[in-house]
N, CA, C and O atoms as a MOPAC input file, in Angstrom:
PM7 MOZYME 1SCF
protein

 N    -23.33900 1     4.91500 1   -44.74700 1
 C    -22.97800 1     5.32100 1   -43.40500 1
 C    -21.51100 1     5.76000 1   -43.39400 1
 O    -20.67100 1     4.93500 1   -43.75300 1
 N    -21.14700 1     6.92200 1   -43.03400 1
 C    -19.95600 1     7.63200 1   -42.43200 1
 C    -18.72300 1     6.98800 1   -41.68100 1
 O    -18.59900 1     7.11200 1   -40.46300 1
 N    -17.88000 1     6.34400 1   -42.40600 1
 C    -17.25100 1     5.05300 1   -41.30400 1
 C    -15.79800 1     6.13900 1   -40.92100 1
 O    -14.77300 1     5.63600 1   -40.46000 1
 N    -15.89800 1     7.49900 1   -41.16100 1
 C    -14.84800 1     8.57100 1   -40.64700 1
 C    -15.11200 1     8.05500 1   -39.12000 1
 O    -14.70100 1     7.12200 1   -38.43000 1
 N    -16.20400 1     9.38200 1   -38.91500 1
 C    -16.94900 1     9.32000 1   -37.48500 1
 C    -16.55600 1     8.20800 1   -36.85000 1
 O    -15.87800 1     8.23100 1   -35.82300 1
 N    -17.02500 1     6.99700 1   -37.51400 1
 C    -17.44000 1     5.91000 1   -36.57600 1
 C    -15.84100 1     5.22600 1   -35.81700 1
 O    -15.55100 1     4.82900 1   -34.68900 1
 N    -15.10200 1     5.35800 1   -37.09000 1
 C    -13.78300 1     5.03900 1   -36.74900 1
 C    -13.10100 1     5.59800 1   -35.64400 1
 O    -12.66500 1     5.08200 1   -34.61500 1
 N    -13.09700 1     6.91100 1   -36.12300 1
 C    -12.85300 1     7.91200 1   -35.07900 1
 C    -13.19400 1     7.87100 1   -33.63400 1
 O    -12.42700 1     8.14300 1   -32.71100 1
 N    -14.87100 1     7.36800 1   -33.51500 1
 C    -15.79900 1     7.30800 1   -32.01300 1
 C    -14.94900 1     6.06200 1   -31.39000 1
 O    -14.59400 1     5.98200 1   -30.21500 1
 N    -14.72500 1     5.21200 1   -32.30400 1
 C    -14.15500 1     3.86600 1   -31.43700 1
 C    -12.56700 1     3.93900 1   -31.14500 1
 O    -12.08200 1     3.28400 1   -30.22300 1
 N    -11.70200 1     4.85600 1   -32.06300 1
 C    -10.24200 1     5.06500 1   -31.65200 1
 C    -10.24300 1     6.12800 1   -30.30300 1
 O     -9.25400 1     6.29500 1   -29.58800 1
 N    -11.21700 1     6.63200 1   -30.16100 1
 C    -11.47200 1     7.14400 1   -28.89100 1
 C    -11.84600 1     6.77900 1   -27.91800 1
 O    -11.38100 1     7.31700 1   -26.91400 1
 N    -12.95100 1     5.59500 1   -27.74600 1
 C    -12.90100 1     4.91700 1   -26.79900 1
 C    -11.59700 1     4.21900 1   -25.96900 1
 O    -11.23400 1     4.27900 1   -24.79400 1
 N    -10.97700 1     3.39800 1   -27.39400 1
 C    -10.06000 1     2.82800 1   -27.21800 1
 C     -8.66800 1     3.84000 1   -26.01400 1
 O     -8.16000 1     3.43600 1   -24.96900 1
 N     -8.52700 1     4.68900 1   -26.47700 1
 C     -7.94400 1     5.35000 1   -25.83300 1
 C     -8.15400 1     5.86800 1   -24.32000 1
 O     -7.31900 1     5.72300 1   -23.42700 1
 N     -9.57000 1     6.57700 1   -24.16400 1
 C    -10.22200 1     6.83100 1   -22.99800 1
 C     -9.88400 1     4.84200 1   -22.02300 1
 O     -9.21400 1     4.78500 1   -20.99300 1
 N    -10.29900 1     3.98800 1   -22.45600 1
 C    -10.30800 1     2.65000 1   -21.57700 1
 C     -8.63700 1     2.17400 1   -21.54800 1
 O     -8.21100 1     1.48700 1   -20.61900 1
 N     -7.75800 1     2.62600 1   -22.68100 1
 C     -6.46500 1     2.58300 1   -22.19900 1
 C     -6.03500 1     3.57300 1   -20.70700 1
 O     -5.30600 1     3.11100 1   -19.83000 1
 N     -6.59600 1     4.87900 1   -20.64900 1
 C     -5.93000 1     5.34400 1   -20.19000 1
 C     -6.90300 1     5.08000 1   -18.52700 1
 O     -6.73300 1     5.88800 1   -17.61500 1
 N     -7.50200 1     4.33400 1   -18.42200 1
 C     -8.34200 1     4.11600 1   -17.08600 1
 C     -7.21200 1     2.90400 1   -16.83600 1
 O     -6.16300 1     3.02700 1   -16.20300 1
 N     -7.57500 1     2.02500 1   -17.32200 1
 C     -6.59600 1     0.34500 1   -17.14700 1
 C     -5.29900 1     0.31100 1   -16.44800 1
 O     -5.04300 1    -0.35600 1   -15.44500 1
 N     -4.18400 1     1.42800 1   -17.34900 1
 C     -3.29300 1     1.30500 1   -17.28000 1
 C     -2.83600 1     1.53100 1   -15.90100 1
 O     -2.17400 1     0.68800 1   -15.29600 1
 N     -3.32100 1     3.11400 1   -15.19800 1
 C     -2.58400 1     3.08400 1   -13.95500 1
 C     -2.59800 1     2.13400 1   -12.69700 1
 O     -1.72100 1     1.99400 1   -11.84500 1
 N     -4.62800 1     1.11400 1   -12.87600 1
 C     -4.75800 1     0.10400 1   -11.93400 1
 C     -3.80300 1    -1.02900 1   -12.31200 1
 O     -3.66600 1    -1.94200 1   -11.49700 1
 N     -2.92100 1    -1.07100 1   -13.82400 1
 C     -2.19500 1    -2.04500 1   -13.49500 1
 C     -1.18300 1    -2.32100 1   -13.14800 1
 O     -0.65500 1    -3.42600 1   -13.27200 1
 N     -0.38900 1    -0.63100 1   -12.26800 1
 C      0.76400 1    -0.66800 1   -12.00500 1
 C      0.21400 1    -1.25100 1   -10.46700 1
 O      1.18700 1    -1.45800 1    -9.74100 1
 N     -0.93800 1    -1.52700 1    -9.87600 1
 C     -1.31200 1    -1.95000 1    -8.86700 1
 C     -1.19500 1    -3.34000 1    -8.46900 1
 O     -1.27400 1    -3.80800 1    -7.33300 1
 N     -0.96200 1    -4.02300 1    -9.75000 1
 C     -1.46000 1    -5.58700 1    -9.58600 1
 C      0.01600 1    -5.79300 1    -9.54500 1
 O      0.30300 1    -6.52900 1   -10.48900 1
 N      1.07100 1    -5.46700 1    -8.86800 1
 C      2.51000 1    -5.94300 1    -8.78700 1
 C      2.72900 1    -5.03900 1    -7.50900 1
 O      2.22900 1    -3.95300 1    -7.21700 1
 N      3.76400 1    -5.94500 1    -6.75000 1
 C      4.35200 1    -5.68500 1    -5.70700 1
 C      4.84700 1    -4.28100 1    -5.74100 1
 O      5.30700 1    -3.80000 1    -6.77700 1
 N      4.72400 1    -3.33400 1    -4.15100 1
 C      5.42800 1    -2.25900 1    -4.11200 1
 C      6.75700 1    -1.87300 1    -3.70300 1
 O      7.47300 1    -0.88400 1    -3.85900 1
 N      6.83200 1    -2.85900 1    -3.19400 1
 C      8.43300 1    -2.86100 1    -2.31800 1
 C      8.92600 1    -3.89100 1    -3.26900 1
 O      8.39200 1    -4.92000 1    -3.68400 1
 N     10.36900 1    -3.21700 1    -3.56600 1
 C     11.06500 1    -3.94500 1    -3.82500 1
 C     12.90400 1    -4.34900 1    -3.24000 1
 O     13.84700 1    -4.99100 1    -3.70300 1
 N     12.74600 1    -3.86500 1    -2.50500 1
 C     13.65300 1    -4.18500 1    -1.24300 1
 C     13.36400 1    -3.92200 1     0.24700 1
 O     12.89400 1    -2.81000 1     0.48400 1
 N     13.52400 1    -4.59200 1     1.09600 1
 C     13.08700 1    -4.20000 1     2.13900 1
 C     14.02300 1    -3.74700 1     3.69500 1
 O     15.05000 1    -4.40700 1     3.85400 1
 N     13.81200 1    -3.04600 1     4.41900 1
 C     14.84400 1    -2.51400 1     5.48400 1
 C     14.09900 1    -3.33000 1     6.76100 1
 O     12.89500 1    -3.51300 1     6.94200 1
 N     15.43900 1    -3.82600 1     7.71600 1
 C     14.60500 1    -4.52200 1     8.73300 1
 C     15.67400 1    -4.05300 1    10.15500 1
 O     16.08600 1    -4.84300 1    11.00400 1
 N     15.98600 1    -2.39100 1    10.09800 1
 C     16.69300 1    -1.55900 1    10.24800 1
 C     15.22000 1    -1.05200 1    11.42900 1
 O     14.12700 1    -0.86600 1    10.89300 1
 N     15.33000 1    -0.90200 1    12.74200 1
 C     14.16600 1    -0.28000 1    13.71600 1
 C     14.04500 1     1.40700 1    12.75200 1
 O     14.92700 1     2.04400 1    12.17600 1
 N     12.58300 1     1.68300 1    12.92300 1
 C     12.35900 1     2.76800 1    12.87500 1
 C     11.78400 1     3.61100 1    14.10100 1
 O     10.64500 1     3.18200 1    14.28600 1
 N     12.04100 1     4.52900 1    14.93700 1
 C     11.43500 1     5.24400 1    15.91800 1
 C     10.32500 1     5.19600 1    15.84100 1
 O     10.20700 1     5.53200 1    14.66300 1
 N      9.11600 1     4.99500 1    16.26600 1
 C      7.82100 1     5.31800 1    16.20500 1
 C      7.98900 1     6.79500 1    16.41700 1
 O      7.10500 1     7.17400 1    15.64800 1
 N      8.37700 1     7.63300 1    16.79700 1
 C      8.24000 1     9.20300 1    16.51400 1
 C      8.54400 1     9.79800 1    15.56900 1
 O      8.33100 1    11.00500 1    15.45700 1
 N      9.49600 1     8.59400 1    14.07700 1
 C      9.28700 1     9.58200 1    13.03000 1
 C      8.49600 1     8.90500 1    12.22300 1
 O      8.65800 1     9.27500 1    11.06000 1
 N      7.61400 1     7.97200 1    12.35400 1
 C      6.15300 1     7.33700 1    11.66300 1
 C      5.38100 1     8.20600 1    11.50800 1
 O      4.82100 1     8.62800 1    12.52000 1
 N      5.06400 1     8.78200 1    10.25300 1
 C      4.30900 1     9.35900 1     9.75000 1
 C      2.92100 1     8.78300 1     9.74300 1
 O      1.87800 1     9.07900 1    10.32700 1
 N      3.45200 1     7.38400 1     8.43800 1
 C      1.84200 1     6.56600 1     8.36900 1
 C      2.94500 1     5.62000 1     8.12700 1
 O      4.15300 1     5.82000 1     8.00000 1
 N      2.11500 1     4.34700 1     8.08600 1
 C      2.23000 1     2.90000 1     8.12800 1
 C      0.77300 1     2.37800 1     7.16400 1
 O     -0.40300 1     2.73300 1     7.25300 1
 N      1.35800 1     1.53600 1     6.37800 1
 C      0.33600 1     0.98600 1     5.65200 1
 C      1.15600 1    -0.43700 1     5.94500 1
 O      2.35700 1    -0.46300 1     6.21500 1
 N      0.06600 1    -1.94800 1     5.82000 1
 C      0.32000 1    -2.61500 1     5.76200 1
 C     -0.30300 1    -3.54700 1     4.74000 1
 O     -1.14900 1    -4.19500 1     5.35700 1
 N     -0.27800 1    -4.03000 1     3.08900 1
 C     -0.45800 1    -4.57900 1     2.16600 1
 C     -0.42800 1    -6.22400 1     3.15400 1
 O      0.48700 1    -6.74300 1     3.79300 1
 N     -1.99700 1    -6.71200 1     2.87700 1
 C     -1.45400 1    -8.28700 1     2.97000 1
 C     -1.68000 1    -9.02900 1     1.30100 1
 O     -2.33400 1    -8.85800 1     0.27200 1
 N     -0.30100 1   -10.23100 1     2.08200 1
 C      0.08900 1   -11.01500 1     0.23200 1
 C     -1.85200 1   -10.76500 1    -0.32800 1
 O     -2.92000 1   -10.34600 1     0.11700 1
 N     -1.38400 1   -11.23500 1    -1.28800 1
 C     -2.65000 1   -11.52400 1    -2.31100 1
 C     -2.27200 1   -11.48600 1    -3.76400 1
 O     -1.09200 1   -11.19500 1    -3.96500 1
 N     -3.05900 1   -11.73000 1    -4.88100 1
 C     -3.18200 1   -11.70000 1    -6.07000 1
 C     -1.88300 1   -10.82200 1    -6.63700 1
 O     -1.10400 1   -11.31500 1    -7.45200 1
 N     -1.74400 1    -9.57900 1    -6.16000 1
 C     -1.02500 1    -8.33500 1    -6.74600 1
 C      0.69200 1    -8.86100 1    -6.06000 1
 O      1.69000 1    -8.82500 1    -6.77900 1
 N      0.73400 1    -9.29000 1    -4.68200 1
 C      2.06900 1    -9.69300 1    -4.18400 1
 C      1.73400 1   -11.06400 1    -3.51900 1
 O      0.70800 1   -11.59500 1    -3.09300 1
 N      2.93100 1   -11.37300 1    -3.60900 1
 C      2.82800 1   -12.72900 1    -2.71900 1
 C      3.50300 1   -13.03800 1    -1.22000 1
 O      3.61800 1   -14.06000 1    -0.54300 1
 N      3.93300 1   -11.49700 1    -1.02600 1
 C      4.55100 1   -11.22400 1     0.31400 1
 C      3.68500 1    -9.89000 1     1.01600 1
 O      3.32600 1    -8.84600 1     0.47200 1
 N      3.52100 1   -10.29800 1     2.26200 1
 C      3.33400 1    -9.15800 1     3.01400 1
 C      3.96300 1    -8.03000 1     2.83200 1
 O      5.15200 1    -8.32500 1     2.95500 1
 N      3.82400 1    -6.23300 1     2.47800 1
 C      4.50500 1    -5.75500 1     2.68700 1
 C      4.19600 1    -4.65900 1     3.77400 1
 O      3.19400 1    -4.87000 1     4.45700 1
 N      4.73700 1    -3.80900 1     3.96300 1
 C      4.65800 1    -3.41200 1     5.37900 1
 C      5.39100 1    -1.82100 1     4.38900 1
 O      6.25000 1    -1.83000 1     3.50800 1
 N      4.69900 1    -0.72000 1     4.93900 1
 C      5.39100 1     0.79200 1     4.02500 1
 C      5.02800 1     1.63200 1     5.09800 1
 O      3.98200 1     1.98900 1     5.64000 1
 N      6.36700 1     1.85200 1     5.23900 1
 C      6.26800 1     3.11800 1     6.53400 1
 C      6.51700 1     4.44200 1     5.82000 1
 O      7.56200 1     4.45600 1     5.17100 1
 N      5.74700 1     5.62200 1     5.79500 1
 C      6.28200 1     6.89800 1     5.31800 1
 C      7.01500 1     7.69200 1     6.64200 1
 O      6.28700 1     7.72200 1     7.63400 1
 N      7.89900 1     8.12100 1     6.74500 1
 C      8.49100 1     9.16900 1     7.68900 1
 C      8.31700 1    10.53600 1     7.65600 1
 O      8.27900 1    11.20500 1     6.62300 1
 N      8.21200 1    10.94900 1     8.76900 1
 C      8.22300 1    12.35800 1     9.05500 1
 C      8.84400 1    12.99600 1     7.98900 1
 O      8.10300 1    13.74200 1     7.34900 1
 N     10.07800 1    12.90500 1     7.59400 1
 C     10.35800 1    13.78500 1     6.83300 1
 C     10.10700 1    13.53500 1     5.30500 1
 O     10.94200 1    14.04500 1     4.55800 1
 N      8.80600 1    12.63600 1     4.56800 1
 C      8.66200 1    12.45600 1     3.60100 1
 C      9.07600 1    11.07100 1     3.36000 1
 O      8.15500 1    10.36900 1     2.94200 1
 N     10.24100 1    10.45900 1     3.51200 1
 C     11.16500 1     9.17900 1     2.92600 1
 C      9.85200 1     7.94700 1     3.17600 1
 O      9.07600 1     7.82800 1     4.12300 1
 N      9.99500 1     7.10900 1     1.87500 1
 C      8.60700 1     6.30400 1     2.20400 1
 C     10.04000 1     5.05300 1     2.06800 1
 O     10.70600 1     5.05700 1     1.03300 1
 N     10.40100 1     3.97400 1     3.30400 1
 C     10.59600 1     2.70300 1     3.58600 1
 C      9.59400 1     1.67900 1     3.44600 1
 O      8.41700 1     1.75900 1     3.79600 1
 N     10.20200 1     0.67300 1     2.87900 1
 C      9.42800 1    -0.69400 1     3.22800 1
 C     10.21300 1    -1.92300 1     4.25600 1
 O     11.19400 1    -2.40700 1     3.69100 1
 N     10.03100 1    -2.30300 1     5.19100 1
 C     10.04600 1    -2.49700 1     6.09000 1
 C     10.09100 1    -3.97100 1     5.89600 1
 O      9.36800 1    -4.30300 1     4.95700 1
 N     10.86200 1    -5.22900 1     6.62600 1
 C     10.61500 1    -6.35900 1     6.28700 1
 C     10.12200 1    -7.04900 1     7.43400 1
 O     10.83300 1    -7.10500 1     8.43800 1
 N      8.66900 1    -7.73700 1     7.40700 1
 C      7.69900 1    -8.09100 1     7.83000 1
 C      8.29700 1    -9.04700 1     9.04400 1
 O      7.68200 1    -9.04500 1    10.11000 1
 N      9.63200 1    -9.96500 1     8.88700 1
 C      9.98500 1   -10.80300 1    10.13200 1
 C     10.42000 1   -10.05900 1    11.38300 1
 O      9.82000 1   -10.28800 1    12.43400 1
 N     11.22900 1    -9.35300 1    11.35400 1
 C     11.71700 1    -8.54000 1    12.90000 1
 C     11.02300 1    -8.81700 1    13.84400 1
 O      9.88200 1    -9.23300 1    13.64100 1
 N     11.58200 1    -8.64500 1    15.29900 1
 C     10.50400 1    -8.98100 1    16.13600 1
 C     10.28400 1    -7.25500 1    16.12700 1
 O      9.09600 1    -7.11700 1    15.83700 1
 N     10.82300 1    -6.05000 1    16.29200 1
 C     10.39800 1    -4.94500 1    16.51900 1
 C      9.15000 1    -4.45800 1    15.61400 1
 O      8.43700 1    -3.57300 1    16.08800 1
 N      8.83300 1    -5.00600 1    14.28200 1
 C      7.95800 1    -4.95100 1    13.76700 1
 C      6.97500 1    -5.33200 1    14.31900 1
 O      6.16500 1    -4.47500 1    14.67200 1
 N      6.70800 1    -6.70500 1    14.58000 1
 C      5.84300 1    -7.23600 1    14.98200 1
 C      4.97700 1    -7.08400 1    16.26800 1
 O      3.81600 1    -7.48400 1    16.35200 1
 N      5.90200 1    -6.25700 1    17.58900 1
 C      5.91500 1    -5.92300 1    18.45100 1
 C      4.70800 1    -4.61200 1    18.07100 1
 O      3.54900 1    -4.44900 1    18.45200 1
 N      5.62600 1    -3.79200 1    17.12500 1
 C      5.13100 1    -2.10800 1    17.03200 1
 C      3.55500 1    -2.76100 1    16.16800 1
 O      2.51000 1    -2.43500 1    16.73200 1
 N      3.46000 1    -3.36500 1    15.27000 1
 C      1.88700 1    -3.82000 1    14.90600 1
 C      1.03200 1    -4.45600 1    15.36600 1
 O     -0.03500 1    -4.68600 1    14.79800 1
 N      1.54900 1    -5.08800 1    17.14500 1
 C      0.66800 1    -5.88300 1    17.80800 1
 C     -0.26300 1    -4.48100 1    18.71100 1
 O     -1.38300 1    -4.58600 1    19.21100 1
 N      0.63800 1    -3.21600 1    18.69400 1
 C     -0.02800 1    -2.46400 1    19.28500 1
 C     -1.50800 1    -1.53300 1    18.48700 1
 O     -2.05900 1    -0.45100 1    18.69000 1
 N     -1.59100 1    -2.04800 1    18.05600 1
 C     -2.59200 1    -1.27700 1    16.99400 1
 C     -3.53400 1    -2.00400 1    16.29600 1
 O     -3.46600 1    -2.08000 1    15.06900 1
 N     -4.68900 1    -2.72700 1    17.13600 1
 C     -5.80100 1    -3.64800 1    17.18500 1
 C     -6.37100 1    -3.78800 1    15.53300 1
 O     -6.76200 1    -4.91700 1    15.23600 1
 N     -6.44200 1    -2.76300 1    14.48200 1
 C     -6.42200 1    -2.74200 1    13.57700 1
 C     -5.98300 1    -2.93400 1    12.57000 1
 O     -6.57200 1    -2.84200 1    11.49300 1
 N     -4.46000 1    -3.34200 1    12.82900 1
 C     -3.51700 1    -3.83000 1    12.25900 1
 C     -3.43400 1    -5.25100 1    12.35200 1
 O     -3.16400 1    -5.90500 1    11.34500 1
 N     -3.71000 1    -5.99400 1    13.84600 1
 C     -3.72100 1    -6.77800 1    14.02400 1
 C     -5.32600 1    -8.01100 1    13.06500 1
 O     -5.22000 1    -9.18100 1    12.69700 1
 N     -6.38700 1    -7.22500 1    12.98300 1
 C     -7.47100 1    -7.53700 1    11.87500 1
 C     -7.22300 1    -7.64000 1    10.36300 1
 O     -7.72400 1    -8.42500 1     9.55800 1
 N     -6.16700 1    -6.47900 1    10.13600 1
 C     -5.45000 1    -6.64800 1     8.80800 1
 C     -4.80500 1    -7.54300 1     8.67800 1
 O     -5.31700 1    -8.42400 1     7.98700 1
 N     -3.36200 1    -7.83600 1     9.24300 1
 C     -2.91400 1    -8.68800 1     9.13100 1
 C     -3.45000 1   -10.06600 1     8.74300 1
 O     -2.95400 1   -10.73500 1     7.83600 1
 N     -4.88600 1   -10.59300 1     9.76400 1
 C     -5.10700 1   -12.09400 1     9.66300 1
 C     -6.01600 1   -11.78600 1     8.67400 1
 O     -6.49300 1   -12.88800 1     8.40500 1
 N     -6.67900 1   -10.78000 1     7.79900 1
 C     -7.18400 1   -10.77900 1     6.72800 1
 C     -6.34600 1   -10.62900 1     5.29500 1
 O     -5.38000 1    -9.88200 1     5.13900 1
 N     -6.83800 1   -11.36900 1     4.43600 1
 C     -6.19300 1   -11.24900 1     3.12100 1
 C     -6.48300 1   -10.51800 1     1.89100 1
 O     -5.89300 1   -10.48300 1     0.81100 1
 N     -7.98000 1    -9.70300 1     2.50200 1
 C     -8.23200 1    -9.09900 1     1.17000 1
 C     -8.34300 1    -7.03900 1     0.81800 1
 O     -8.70300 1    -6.39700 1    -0.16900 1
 N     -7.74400 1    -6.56900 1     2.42200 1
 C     -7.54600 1    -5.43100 1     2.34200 1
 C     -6.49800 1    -4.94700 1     2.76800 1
 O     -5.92600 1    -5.72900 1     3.52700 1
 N     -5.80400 1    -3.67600 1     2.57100 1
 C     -4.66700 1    -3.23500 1     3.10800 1
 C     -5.53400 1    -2.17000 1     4.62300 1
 O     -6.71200 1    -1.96100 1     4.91000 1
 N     -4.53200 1    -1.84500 1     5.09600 1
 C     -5.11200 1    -1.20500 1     6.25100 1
 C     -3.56400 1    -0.13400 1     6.23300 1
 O     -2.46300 1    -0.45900 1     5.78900 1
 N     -4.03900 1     1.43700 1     6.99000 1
 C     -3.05500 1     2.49700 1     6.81500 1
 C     -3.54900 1     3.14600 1     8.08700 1
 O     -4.68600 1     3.57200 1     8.28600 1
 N     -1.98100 1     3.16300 1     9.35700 1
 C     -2.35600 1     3.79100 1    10.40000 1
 C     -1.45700 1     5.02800 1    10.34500 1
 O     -0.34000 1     5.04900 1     9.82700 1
 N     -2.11900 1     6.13600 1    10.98500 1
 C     -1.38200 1     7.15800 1    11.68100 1
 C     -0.72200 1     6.49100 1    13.23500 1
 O     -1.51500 1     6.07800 1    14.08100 1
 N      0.60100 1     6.45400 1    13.44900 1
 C      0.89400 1     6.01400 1    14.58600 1
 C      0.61900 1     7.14200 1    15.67500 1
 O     -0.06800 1     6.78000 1    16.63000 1
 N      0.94200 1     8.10300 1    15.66500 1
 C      1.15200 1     9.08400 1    16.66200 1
 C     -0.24400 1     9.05900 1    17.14300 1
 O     -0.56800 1     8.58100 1    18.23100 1
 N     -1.01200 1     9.56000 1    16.34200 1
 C     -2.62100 1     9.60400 1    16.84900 1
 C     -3.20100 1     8.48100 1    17.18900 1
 O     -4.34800 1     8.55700 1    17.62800 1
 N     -2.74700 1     7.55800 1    17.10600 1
 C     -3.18500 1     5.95300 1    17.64600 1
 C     -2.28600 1     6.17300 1    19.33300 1
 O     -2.71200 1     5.72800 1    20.39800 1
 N     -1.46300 1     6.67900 1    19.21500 1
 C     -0.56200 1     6.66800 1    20.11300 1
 C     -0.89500 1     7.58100 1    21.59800 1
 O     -0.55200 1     7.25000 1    22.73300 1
 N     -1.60600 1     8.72300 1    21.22500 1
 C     -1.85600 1     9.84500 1    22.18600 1
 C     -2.62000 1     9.45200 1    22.41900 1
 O     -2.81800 1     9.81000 1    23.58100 1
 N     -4.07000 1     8.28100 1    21.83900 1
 C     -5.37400 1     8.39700 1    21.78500 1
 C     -5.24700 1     7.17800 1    23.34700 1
 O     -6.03200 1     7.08300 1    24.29100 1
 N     -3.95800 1     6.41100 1    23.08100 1
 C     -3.84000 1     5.52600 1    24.12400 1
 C     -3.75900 1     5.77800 1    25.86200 1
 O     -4.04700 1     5.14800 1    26.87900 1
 N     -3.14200 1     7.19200 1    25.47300 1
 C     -2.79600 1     7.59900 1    26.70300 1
 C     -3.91900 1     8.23200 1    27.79700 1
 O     -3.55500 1     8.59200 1    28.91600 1

């Protein structure tokens, strides 16, 4: 039996399952690594994602992208935070859950209110 091939078939696998692995494991570690607790306008909220702790972090994080691109992370105590995520019933389900992140558009949550 041909142990070229065979060698070959399995240094290829190897590679193909490296290259799946690797990017989910820049996942299993925290994204923020400093946080701003600086108000942001709700009119330049792009999106808002809110990570709860789990396995990958052990802190809530909270990632606001802005209008003009700049992605902040946001620190979870403020009361203005807490205020701006009590308005958004979905956020509020995220939050007391631990095993998904949840990502709002504010503005369109916002008009939809009116």
């Amino acid at each position: 039996m041909p142990t070229k091939p065979l060698l070959l078939a399995a240094l290829t696998l190897c590679c193909v399952l490296v290259l799946h692995v690797v990017p989910s494991m820049s996942e299993l570690r925290c994204r923020c690594r400093q946080t701003s607790a600086t108000p942001i306008p709700r009119r330049s909220i792009k999106k808002l994602e809110l990570m709860p702790a789990g396995g990958h972090c052990r802190q809530v994080e909270i990632i606001v992208t802005k209008r003009n691109g700049k992605v902040v992370c946001v620190d979870p105590k403020p009361r203005w935070i807490k205020a701006f995520l009590r308005s958004f019933p979905e956020m509020q389900r995220s939050h007391q859950s631990t095993t998904s992140s949840t990502t709002v558009t504010p503005t369109a949550a916002y008009k939809s209110k009116k």
